[in-house]
N, C-alpha and C positions, 0 to 999 in steps of 0.2 A: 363564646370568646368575644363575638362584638358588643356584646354587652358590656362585658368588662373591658375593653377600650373607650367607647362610648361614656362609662363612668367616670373613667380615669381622666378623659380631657375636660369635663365637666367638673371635675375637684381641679382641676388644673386653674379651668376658667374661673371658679370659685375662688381659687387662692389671689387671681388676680381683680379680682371684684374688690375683694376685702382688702385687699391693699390700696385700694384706688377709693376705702372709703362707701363703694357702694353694696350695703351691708345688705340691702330687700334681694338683690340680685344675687350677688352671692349664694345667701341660704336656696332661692329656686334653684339654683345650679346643685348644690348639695342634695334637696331632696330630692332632683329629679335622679342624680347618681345613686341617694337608696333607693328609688324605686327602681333602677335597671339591678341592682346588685341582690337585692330579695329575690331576683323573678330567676335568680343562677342556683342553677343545680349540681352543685352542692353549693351555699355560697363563699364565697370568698372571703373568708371572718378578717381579715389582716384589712382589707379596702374598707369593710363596713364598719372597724373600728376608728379608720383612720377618718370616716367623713364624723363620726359620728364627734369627734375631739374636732372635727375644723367646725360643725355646724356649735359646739359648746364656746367655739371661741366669736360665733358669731353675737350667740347670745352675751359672753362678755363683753363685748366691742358696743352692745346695745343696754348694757343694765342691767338684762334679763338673765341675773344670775343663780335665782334656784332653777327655771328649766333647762340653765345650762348645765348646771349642775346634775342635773336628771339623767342629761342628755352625754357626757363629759361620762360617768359613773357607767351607763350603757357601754358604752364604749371601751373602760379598763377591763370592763368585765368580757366582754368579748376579745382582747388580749389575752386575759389572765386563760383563759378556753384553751389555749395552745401556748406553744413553745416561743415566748417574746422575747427579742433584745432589751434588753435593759435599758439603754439609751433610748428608744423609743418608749419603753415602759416609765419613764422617767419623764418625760417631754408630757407625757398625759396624766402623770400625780401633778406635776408640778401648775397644768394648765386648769387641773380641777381647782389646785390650792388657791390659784384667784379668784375662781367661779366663789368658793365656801368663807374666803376674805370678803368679797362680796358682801356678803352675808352678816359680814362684824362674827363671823367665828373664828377667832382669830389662834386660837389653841390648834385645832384642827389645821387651818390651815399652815400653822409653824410646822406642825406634825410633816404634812403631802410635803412642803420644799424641802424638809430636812434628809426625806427618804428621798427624793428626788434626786438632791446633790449627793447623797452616798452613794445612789446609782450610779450616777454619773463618774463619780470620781474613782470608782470601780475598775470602768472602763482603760483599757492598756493606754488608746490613746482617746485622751477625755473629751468630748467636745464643749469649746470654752465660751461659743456664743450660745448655748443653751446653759452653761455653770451662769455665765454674766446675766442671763434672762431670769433665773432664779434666783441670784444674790439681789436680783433689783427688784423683785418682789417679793422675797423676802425685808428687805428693805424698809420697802414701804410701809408693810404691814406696820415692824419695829416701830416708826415714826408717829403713825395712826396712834400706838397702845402707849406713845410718850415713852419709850426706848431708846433715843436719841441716839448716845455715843454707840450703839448698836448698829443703828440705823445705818449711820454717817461711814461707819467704818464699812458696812456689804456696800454700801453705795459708788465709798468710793472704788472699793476692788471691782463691782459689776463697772462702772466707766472706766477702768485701766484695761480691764480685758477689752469689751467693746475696743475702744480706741485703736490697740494694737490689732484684735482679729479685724475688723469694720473698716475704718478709718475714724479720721478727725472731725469727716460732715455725715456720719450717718446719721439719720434721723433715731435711731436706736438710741445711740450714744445721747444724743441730744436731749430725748425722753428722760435719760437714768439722772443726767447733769442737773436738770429742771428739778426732777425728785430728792436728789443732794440738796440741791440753793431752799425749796422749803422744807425739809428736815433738817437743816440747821437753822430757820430762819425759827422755826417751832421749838426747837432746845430752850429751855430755860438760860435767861440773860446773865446770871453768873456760870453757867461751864460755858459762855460762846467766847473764845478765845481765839483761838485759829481761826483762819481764812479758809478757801477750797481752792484745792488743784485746780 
């Protein structure tokens, strides 16, 4: 049991590394939580999955997208091992499908957000800052493959959700708006008609 506290403040720490930007620290904090979480008898699959999707998003945050993708894949698959909520099963196609965007596999990953937002929206009551975090990369990818009016349109609905769940100054929000101004700014010069919200 102190093992598995021990891990859990250490993905805690880890979430607040990676937010603060410091990605080396971070990942020690995650691996040192799998190595308390291997040493539990029986181990805890639901925690080992969960570091294993935060250390894939480390390696996104870094470039290092096929090991995260390695690493991201370990991880659904120890979900898929037992009885998953969906909304969580959802939060980790949807985290691979950047890792595999990464990558210029851009089919694949239309495929992970598509099933990711069906999960999602599944759910009785949906969660709209995870729908908003795959509409905006979704998004992006569209914009990438020269999709434009596709793009334009998940982008703006990912920044209306944001805005109302978030607020007006979340850095979230702020991200998607940036990703709106160049997917329009890349649309070809006869459809750039409108302006952005």
């Amino acid at each position: 049991m102190i093992s598995l506290l021990q891990a859990a403040e250490l993905n805690r720490r880890g979430l607040r590394y990676k937010a603060a930007g410091r990605f080396s620290e971070a990942r020690r904090c995650y691996e040192r939580a799998l190595e308390l979480l291997r040493l539990m008898v029986p181990a805890d699959t639901d925690a080992l999955a969960t570091i294993h999707h935060n250390l894939g998003g480390i390696d996104h945050a870094v470039g290092a997208f096929a090991s995260g993708e390695l690493t991201a894949r370990k991880g659904i698959a120890l979900r898929l091992s037992q009885a998953v909520h969906p909304r969580i099963l959802a939060a980790d196609l949807i985290a691979l499908a950047a890792l595999v965007d990464g990558q210029n596999r851009f089919d694949e990953g239309e495929r992970l957000y598509l099933a990711g937002l069906t999960l999602l929206r599944l759910e009785p009551k949906p969660d709209r800052v995870e729908i908003a975090v795959a509409l905006n990369g979704l998004g992006v990818q569209y914009a990438r493959r020269g999709r434009h009016r596709a793009a334009i349109r998940l982008l703006r609905r990912s920044a209306r959700i944001k805005r109302e769940e978030m607020g007006p100054t979340h850095p979230s929000l702020a991200l998607t708006i940036r990703n709106l101004a160049l997917a329009g700014q890349r649309r070809p010069a006869a459809s750039a008609g409108r302006g952005f919200p």
